[in-house]
C-alpha positions as CSV (number, residue, x, y, z in Angstrom):
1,X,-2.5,6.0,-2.9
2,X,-1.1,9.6,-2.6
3,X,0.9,10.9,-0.2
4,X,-0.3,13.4,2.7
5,X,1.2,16.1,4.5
6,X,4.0,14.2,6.6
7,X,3.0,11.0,5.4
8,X,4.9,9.9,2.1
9,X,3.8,7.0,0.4
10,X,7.1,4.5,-1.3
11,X,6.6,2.1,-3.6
12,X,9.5,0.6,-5.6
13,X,9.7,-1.8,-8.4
14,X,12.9,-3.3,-7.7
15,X,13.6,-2.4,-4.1
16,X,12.0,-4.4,-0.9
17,X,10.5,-1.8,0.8
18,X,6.8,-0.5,0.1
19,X,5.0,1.4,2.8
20,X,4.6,4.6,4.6
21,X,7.3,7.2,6.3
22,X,5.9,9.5,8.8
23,X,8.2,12.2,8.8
24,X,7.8,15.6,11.0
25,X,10.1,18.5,12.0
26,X,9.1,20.6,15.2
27,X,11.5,22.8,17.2
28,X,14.7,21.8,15.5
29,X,14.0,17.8,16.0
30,X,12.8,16.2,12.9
31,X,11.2,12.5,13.9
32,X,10.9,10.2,11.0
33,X,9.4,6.3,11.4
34,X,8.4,4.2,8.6
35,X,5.4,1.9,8.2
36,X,6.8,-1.1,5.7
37,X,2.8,-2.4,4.3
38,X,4.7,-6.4,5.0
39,X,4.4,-5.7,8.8
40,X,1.2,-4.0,8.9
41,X,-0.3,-6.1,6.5
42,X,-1.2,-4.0,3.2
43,X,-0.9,-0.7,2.2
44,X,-4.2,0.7,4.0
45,X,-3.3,-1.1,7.6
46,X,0.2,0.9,7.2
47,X,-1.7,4.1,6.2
48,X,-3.8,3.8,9.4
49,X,-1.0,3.0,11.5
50,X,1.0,5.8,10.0
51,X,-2.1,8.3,10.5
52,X,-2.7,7.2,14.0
53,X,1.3,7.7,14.8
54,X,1.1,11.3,13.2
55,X,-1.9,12.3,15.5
56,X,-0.2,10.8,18.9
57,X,3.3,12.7,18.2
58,X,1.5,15.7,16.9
59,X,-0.7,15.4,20.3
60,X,2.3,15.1,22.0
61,X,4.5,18.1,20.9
62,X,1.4,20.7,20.3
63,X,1.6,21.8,23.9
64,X,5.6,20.2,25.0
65,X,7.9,23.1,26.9
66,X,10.5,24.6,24.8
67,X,13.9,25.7,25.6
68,X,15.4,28.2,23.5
69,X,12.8,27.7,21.2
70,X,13.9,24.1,20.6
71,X,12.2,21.0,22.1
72,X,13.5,19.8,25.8
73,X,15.9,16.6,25.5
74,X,12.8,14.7,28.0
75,X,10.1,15.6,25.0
76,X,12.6,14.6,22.4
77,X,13.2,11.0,24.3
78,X,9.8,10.5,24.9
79,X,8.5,11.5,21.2
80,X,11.0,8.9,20.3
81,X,9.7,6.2,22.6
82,X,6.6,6.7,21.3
83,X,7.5,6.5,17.8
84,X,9.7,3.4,18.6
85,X,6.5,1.5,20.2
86,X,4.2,1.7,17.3
């Protein structure tokens, strides 16, 4: 499988993790989560869950407030929740 914007695919010979790492930068906050294919249960399950996690945080910050240009601290925490619940 080949990687996709903010979605890059790891496999390793010799290491132990093999999955997916979401990774996305918007208003100074980059939010990076990885999908490891042993908890999701093979590399297309963690591809899914990856893709579904990239639309929910893109969903979330498309419209968030901005301070200063940057994200606020509340969309930051709750980006992170929702990362940390997938």
């Amino acid at each position: 499988m080949k990687s996709k914007k903010n979605l890059t695919r790891f496999t390793y010979e010799n290491a132990a993790f093999e999955g997916w790492r979401l990774c996305i930068s918007r208003g100074g906050t980059t939010f990076t989560k990885y999908f490891p294919d042993k908890k999701f249960g093979g590399a297309r399950k963690s591809l899914d869950a990856a893709e579904k996690g990239l639309a929910a945080l893109k969903g979330m910050l498309e419209g968030a407030p901005r301070v200063k240009g940057k994200l606020s601290p509340t969309t930051i925490k709750k980006s992170e929740a929702l990362l940390s619940n997938l």
